[in-house]
N, C-alpha and C positions, 0 to 999 in steps of 0.2 A: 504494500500500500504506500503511497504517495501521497506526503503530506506536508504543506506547508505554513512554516510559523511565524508570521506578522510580527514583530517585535522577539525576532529569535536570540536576540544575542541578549538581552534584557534581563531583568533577576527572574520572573516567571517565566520568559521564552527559554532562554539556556537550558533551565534545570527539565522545562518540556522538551527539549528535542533530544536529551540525554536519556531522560525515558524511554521513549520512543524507539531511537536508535538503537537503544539497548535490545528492544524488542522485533529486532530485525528491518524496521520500515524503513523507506526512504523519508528522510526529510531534507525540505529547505528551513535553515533558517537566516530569516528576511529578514533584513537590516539597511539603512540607507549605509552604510561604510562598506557591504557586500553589495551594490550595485541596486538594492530592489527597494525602493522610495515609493510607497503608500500615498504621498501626498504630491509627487509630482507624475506619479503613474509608470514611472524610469522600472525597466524588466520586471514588472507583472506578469506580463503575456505570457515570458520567456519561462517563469519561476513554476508560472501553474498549467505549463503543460503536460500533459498525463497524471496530474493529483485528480487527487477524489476529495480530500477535506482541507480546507485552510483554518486556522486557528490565531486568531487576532488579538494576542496580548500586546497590542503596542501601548504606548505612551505619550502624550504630549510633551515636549520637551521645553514649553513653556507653558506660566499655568495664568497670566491675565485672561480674564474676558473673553476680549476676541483672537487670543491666539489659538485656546485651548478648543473653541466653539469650530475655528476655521480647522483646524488640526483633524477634529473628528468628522467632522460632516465631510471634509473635502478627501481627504483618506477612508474613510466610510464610499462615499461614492464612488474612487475610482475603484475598489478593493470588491466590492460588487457588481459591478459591473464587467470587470476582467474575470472573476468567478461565472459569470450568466454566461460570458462568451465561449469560458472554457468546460462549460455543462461541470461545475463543482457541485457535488451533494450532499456539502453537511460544512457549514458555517459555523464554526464556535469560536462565540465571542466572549473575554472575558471584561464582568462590568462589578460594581458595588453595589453592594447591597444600601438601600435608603433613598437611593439615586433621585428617586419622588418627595422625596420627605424631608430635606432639609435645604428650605428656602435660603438666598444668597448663596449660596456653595455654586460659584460656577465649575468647576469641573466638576461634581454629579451633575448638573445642568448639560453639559457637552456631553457627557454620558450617556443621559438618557435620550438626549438626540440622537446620538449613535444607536442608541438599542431602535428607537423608530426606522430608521432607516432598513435596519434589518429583518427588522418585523414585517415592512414593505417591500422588502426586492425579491421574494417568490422563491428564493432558495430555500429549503429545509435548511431549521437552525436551532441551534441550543446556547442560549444565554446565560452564564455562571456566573452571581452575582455573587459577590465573595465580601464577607467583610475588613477590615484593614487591616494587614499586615504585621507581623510580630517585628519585624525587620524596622519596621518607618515609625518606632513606638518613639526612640531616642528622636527622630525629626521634629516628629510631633512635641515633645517637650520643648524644643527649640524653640518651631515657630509659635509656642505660647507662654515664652518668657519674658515676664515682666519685672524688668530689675533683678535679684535675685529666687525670685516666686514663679511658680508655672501654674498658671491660672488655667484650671480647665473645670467643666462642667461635671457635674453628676451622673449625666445620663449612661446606658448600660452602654457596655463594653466588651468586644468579642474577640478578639482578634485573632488571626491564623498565621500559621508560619509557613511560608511559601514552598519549602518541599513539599506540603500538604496541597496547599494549590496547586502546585504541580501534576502532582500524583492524582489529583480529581479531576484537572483540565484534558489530563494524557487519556484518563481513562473513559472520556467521553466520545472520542476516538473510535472507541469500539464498541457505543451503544447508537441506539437508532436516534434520529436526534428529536429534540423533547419541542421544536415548534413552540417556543416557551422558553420561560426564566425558572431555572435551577439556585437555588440560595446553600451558600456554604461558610462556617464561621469556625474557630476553635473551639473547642472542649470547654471551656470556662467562658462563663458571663458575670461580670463585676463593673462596678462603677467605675467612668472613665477615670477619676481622677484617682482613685486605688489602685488602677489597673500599673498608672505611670509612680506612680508614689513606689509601686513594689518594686519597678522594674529600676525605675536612679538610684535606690538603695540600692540594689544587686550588683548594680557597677561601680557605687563606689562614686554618685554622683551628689554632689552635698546641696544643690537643688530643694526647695521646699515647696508640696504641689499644697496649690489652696482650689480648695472646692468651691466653684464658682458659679449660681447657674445661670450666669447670664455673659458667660464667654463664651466665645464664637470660636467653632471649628473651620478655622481657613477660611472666613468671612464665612460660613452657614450658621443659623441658629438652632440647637437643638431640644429637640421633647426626649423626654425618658428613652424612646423604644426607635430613634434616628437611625440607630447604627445598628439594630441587629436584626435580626430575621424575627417576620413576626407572627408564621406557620413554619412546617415540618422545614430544616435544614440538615444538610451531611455535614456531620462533624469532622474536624480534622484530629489528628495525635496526638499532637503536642502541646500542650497546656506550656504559660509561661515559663515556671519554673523550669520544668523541663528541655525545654530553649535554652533559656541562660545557662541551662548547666552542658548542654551543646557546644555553645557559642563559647565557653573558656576552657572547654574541658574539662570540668570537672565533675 
């Protein structure tokens, strides 16, 4: 089988096409530094001849407004289109879980446009809505540092660790596809601002999170239930802890 990966060289593309390959298939992984640019259209054609599924973990590589909006829609359309030409049968896209739910967030905003487009272009497709990353926890403290304090909200908290995503993205691969949005999160659900509180102790980060609920996720504002699945999800393996103690070895 022939399969191509939209943002393959990526933290979720890589760790997919490693899957994959492992399992004998062909893949491309599509990356504009190997020649196959989603947003300029540059060897599409060439990438997804003879595939049967493409798998769209790419990225914005910038996150304002209108780059993030022009990034997905304009990559969404060639990316469909070069699929329609090439008779591809199974679209998987991967998106956020909340994507609806939390007003001002322009990147779920681009996202969910993205998911529209796919739901419109007549390809068989499966949408994995994943919620945020165990990897992008220490970002996220960043970008809600206020002097010394990491202002974050209450609201619940789920996060996955991306060999998990991986490992659920690869393996949709080989199920028929769901026409539909699949949701997947980690094993543990806690409030945002416990979730990061655990994780800057664990590293040794002397940070002080203050529970806030009127701080803003990367300009969105959120409700208790924003960020996590709000029927049946696939759980991933690895719970925080369990992570950190990956990530230093010990």
């Amino acid at each position: 089988m022939k399969v191509v990966v939209i943002g393959g060289t990526g933290l979720i593309g890589s760790k997919t096409v490693a899957i994959l390959r492992q399992g004998g298939n062909e893949v491309v992984a599509a990356s504009p530094k190997c020649g196959i640019n989603a947003v300029t259209g540059e060897g599409l054609k060439e990438a997804m001849a003879g595939a049967q599924i493409v798998i769209d973990v790419s990225n914005a590589p910038l996150y304002d407004r209108k780059a993030v909006t022009e990034f997905f829609e304009i990559s969404g359309r060639n990316l469909l289109a070069a699929e329609t030409a090439a008779g591809i049968w199974h679209h998987i896209a991967l998106s956020i879980v909340g994507t609806d739910r939390v007003p001002g967030q322009e990147y779920f905003r681009a996202k969910a446009a993205q998911e529209k487009l796919i739901e419109a272009s007549g390809i068989p497709y499966t949408i994995i809505r994943s919620t945020q990353f165990l990897e992008f926890i220490g970002g996220i403290a960043d970008a809600s540092t206020e002097g010394s304090a990491v202002r974050l909200a209450p609201s619940l908290f789920q996060p996955i660790a991306a060999d998990d995503v991986a490992a659920i993205v690869a393996d949709a691969v080989f199920a028929d596809p769901e026409n539909g949005i699949a949701e997947i999160a980690g094993p543990e659900r806690a409030p945002f601002n416990e979730i990061v509180a655990r994780y800057l102790k664990a590293v040794g980060d002397p940070r002080q999170v203050v529970k806030d609920p009127d701080a803003r996720y990367f300009g969105g504002r959120l409700e208790e239930k924003s960020l996590v699945p709000l029927g049946n999800a696939r759980l991933g393996r690895l719970n925080l802890d369990t992570w950190l103690q990956q990530q230093t070895g010990s």
